[in-house]
N, C-alpha and C positions, 0 to 999 in steps of 0.2 A: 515811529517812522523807521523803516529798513534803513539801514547806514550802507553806502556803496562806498564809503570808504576812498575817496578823489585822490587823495595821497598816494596812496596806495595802484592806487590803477593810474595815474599819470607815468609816478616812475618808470612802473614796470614797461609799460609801452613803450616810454619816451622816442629811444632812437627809431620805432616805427614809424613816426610822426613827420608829417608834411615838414616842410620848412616853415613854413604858412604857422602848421600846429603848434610847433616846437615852439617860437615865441610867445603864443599864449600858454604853454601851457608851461614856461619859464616864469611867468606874471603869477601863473594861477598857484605854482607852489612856492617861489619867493616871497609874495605879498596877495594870502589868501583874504589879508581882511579888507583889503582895497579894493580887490574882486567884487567882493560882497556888496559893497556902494555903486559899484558900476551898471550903466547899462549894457547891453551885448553893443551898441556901435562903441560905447566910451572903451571898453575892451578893446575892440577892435582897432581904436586910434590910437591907444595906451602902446599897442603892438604891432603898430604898423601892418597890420594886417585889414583884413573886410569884416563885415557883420556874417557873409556867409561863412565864411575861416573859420568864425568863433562856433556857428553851428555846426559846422566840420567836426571841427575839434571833441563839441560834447558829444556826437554819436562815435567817434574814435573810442572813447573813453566809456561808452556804454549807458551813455545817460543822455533822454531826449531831447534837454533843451537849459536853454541857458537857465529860465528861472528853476528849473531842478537842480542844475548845476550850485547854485547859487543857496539853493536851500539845504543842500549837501552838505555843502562847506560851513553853512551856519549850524550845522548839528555836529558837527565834530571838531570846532573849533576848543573844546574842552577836552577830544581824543588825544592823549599824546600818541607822537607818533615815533616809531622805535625803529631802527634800521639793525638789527640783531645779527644778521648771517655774518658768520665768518670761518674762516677754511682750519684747518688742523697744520699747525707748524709744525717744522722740525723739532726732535729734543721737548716736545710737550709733553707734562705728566700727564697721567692716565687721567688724574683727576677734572683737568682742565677739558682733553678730551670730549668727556663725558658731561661736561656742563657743554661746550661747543652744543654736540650731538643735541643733547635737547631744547639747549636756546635755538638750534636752527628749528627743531621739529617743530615746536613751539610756534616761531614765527610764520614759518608755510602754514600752518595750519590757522591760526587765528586771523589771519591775512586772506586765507580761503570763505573763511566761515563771513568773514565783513564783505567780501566780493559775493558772496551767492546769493544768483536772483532767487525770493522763495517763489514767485510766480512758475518760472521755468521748474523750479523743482516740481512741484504741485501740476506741471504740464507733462514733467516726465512719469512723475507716477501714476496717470491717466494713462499714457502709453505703456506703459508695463503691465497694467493692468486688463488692459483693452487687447494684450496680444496675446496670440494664440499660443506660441511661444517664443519662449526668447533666448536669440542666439548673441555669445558678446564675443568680444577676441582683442587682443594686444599682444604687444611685439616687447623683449625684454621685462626692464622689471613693472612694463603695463600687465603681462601676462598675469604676474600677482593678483593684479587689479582684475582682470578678467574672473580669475580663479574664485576670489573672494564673493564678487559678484553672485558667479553661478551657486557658490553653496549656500547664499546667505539666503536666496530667492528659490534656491530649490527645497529647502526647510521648511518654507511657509506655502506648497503646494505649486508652485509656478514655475516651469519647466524652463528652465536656462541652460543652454548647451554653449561649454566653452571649448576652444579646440587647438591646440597650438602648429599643426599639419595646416597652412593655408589652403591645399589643395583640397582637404577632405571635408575644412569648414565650406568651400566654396560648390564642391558637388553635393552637402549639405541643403543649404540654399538652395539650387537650384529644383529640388524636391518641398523646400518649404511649405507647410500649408498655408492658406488663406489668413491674413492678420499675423503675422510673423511680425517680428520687430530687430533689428540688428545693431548693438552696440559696438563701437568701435571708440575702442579707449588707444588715444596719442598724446602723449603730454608733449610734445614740439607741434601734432596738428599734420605731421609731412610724412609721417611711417607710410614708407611705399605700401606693404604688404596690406595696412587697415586701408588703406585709399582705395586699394585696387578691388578689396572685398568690398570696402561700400557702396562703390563704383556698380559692381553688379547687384548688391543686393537694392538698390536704385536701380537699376534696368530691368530685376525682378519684381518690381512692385512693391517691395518690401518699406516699410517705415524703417525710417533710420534712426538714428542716437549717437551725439559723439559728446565722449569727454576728455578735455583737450583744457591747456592753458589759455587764461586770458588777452585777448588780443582777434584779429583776424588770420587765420589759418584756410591750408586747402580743407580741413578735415570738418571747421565751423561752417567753411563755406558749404560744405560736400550737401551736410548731415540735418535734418530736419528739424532737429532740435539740438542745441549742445547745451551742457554743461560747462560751466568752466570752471577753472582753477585757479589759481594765483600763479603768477611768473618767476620763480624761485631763481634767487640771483645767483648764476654758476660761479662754482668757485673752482680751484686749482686743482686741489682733490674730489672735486664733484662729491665733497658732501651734501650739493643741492640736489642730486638726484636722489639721495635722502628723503630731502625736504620735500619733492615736488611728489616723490610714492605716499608722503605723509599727509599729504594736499589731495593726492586722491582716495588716501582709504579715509578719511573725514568727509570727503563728499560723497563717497557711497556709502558713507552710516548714516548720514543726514538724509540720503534718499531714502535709505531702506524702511530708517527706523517713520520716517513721513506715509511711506507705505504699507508698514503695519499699522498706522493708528486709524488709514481709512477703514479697515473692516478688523476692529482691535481684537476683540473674542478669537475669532475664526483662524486671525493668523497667528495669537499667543496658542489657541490649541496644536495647531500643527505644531509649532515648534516645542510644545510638551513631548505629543508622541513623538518626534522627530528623536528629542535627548532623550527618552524613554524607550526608544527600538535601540539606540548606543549602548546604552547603560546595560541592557539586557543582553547583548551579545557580547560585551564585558564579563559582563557575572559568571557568562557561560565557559567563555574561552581565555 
């Protein structure tokens, strides 16, 4: 059974949460084995709240229904659950640092890997696959993420075009051919400049893609399909913007590598010749 991991995705929402929500979902991580015995009304009265609230709640949290919620909670009640992030003080050795740094990466990422739907993945690589070609873009250090994207998919045959000129990704698009697909990577979900490009490449007809944190966003709402991420908890020195680049280059290796294994031969060969045309223009120069 896929672990969606409730701990995890309660937190990180929490203060998104109805007032309604927010009481159940106080219940659900103070006294998860009590949950476990309840029906959605005994919830419900537990919390002062309705039996609809309670189903509120579990679509907030990205799971459809209370007896899923429930069977959740009974598969990881032997998960410990770790709260690891923390920011870099003053007067800190190098040493300490450097454990920080990878206890946070650490945590965004394993925290990512128990949040992703494999269904949605296995729908994105359908779309990646099905498009003619594929245009991505982000703003800041998504841009990485965009960058990453286009070489790792332009290696195994499949034309990904990144661009960091909004203007030139967007007269781009409007040339796109038939079956085109547009990624749009935002880790907050609200990056004016990915809005506005999906914005059109939806009034262009274009299939969309976003990958964005966990939660409801304009960019999940926008985007035809999203990926998502874990909510990496900010900290003072925005170590978590670290964390949250480390949340998405884990998510596009889990797509990538999901989409070489649909046609496994065809895409390990490309990427021979691929390190094979490097190597030799190495040799040369």
């Amino acid at each position: 059974m896929e672990s969606k991991h409730v701990y995890h995705r309660v937190t990180s929402i929490f203060d998104d949460l109805t007032k309604s929500e927010r009481k159940i979902a106080r219940l659900v991580l103070d006294r998860p084995n009590d949950v476990l015995k309840m029906t959605a009304t005994d919830l419900a009265d537990e919390s002062n709240t309705s039996p609809a609230s309670v189903i509120r709640f579990c679509k907030s949290i990205g799971i459809p229904s209370f007896p899923e919620l429930k069977l959740q909670l009974a598969g990881e009640r032997e998960i410990p659950v770790t709260d690891s992030y923390s920011d870099v003080l003053p007067d800190e050795q190098l040493s300490d640092v450097k454990m920080k740094l990878l206890g946070n990466a650490y945590q965004s990422m394993k925290e990512t890997i128990q949040l992703m739907d494999e269904a949605t993945i296995m729908k994105a690589v359908a779309m990646i696959e099905q498009a003619s070609i594929v245009y991505v873009y982000g703003v800041g250090s998504s841009n990485l993420v965009s960058e990453n994207m286009s070489q790792k998919w332009n290696r195994v045959g499949k034309v990904c075009i990144t661009m960091t000129d909004v203007h030139l990704l967007m007269s781009s698009l409007s040339s796109a051919p038939k079956g085109a697909l547009f990624v749009g990577i935002s880790n907050s979900g609200e990056t004016s400049e990915v809005l506005a490009v999906m914005k059109l490449a939806q009034e262009l007809s274009l299939k969309t893609m976003g990958i964005t944190q966990f939660g409801v966003n304009s960019l999940s709402k926008l985007a035809d399909l999203c990926i998502q991420t874990v909510r990496s908890k900010e900290a003072e020195l925005r170590s978590a913007a670290t964390s949250s680049l480390m949340s998405q280059f884990i998510t596009l290796d889990v797509l990538f590598q999901s989409y070489v294994l649909q046609n496994y031969e065809e895409n390990m060969a490309a990427i021979r010749s691929s390190r094979k045309a490097v190597d030799s223009y190495k040799a040369t120069y």
